[in-house]
C-alpha atoms as one frame of an Amber mdcrd trajectory, in Angstrom:
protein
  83.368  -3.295 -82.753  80.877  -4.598 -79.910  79.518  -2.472 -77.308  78.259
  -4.326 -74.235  75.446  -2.441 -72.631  72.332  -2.605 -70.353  68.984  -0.704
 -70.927  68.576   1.933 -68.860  72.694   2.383 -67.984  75.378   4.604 -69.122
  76.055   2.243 -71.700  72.906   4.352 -74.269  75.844   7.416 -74.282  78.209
   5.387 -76.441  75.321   3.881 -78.639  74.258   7.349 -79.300  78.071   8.730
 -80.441  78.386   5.736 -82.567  75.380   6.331 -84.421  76.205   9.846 -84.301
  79.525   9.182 -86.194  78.387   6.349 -88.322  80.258   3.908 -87.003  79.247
   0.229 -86.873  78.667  -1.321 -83.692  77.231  -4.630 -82.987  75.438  -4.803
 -79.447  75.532  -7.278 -76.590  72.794  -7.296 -74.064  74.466  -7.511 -70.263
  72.673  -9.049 -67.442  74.460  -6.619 -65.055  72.992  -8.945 -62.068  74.120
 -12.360 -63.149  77.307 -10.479 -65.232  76.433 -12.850 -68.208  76.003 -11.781
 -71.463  73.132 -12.350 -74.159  75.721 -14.744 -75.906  75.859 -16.815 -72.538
  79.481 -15.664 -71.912  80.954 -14.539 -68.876  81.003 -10.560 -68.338  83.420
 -10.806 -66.271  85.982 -11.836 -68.815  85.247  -8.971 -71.028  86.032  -6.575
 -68.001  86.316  -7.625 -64.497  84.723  -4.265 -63.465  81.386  -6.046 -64.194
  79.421  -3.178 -64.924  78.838  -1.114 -68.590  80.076   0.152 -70.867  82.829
  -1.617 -72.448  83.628  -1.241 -75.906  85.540  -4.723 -77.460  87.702  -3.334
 -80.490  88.161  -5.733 -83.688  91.219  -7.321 -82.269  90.207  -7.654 -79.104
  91.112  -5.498 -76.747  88.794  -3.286 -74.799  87.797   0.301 -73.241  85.883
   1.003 -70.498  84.096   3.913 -68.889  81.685   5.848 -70.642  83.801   9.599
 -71.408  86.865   7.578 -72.614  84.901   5.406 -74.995  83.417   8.400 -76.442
  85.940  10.101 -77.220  87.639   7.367 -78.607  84.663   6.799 -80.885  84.646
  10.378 -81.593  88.356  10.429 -82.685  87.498   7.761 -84.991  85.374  10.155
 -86.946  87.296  13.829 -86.547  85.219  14.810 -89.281  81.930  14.546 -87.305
  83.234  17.326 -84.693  82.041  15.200 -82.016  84.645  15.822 -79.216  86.393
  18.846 -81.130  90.274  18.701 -81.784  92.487  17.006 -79.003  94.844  19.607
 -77.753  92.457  22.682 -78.138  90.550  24.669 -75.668  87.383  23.459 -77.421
  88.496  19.832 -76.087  89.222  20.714 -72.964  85.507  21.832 -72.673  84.196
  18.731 -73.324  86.586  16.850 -71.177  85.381  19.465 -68.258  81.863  18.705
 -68.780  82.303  14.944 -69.709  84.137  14.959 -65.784  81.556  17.649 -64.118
  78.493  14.666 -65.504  80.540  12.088 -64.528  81.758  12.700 -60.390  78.297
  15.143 -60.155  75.548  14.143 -61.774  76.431  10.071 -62.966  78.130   9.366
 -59.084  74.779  11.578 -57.564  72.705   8.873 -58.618  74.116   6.262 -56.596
  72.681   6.668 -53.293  69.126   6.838 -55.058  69.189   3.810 -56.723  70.624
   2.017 -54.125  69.471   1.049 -50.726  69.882   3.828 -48.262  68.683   5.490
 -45.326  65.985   7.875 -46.148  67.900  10.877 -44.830  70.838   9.952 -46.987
  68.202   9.493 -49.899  67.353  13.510 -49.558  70.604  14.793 -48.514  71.408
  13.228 -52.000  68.886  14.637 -53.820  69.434  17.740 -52.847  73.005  18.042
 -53.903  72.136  16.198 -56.979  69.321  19.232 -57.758  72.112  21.570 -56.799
  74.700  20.377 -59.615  71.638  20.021 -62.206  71.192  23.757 -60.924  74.423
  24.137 -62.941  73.643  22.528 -66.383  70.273  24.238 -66.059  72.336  27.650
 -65.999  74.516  26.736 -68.676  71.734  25.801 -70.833  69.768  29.174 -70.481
  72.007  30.653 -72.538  73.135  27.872 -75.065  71.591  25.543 -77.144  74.716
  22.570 -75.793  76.260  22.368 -73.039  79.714  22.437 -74.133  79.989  24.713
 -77.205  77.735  25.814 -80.064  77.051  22.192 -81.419  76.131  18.451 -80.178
  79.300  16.687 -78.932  79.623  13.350 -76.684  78.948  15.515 -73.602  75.405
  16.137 -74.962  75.251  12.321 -75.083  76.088  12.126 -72.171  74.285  14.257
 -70.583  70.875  13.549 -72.125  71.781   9.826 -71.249  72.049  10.649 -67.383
  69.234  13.304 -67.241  66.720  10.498 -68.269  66.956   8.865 -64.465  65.543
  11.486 -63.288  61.946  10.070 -63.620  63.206   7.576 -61.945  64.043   9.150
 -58.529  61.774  11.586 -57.921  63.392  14.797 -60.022  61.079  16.721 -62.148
  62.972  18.801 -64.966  60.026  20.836 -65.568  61.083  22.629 -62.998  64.177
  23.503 -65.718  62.648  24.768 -67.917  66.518  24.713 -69.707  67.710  21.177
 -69.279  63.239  20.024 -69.904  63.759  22.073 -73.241  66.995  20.545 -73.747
  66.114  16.964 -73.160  62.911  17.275 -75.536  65.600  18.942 -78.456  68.020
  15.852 -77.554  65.502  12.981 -77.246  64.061  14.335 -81.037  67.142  13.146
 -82.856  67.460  10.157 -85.078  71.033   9.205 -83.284  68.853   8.857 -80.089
  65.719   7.433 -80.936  67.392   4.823 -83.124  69.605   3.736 -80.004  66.101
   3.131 -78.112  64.648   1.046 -80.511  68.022  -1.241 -80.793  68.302  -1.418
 -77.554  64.797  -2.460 -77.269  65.188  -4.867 -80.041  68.391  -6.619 -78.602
């Protein structure tokens, strides 16, 4: 399997539950500007979304967007316990938070990465603190945020709490989620995805 990615996207969530499952993945570097690949082929015929991740399967076909490629990947590997049993209130938990970091926290971003009016820029921010308020509440009182044990939401969530340096948001004012991201950034799954993403 090949997972396209870019450094610094979405696309490290997905490179962390594959390492977290042991499954082989080959990477290709993205040029999310010029939506060319490291191979010199044409993004755009891998997905015609144009951004990452997408996830090419041996025969061919591909997934995109982030929570359905990891639990795909997760599903692969049941035995891992990295998205818990499909059908099971366990599951649904993950699906809740893999949706509440995806439409709150992931969309949040948007406006601060991209150009905006200043006034948007803080209105943003602010509901972006408020829904980190959230996770930071969650986390107070458990050592994951969606059960007792690292599954793909921890993925991605660590993934997405790492722009935060980037716009301004300092989790040491959470204590939870700064605890949490220290605990999350110290396993071999995540600092292995760094350096091969680095290396690519």
């Amino acid at each position: 399997m090949k997972l396209y990615f870019a450094p610094g996207a979405c696309s490290l969530s997905p490179h962390i539950v594959a390492l977290e499952a042991g499954i082989p993945i080959t990477l290709e570097k993205v040029d999310l500007a010029k939506k060319v690949t490291s191979s010199g082929k044409d993004y755009l015929t891998v997905t015609q979304k144009g951004y990452v991740p997408a996830l090419e399967l041996d025969d061919g076909r591909v997934i995109t967007e982030g929570p359905a490629i990891v639990q795909y990947l997760a599903d692969l590997k049941p035995e891992k316990n990295l998205a818990e049993k499909p059908g099971t209130f366990e599951r649904a938990k993950v699906q809740e938070w893999l949706n509440y970091i995806a439409t709150e926290l992931h969309k949040g971003f948007g406006p601060l990465f991209h150009p905006t009016s200043e006034e948007e820029k803080k209105a943003a921010k602010t509901k972006l603190i408020q829904r980190l308020v959230y996770a930071e509440k969650k986390l107070e009182n458990s050592e994951f945020v969606a059960g007792d044990h690292f599954t793909v939401a921890d993925a991605y969530l660590f993934t997405i709490l790492t722009w935060c340096k980037f716009v301004g948001i300092d989790l040491l004012d959470m204590p939870a989620l700064s605890s949490y991201m220290e605990k999350i950034n110290g396993r071999d799954s995540v600092k292995k995805a760094f350096a091969d993403e680095k290396a690519a």
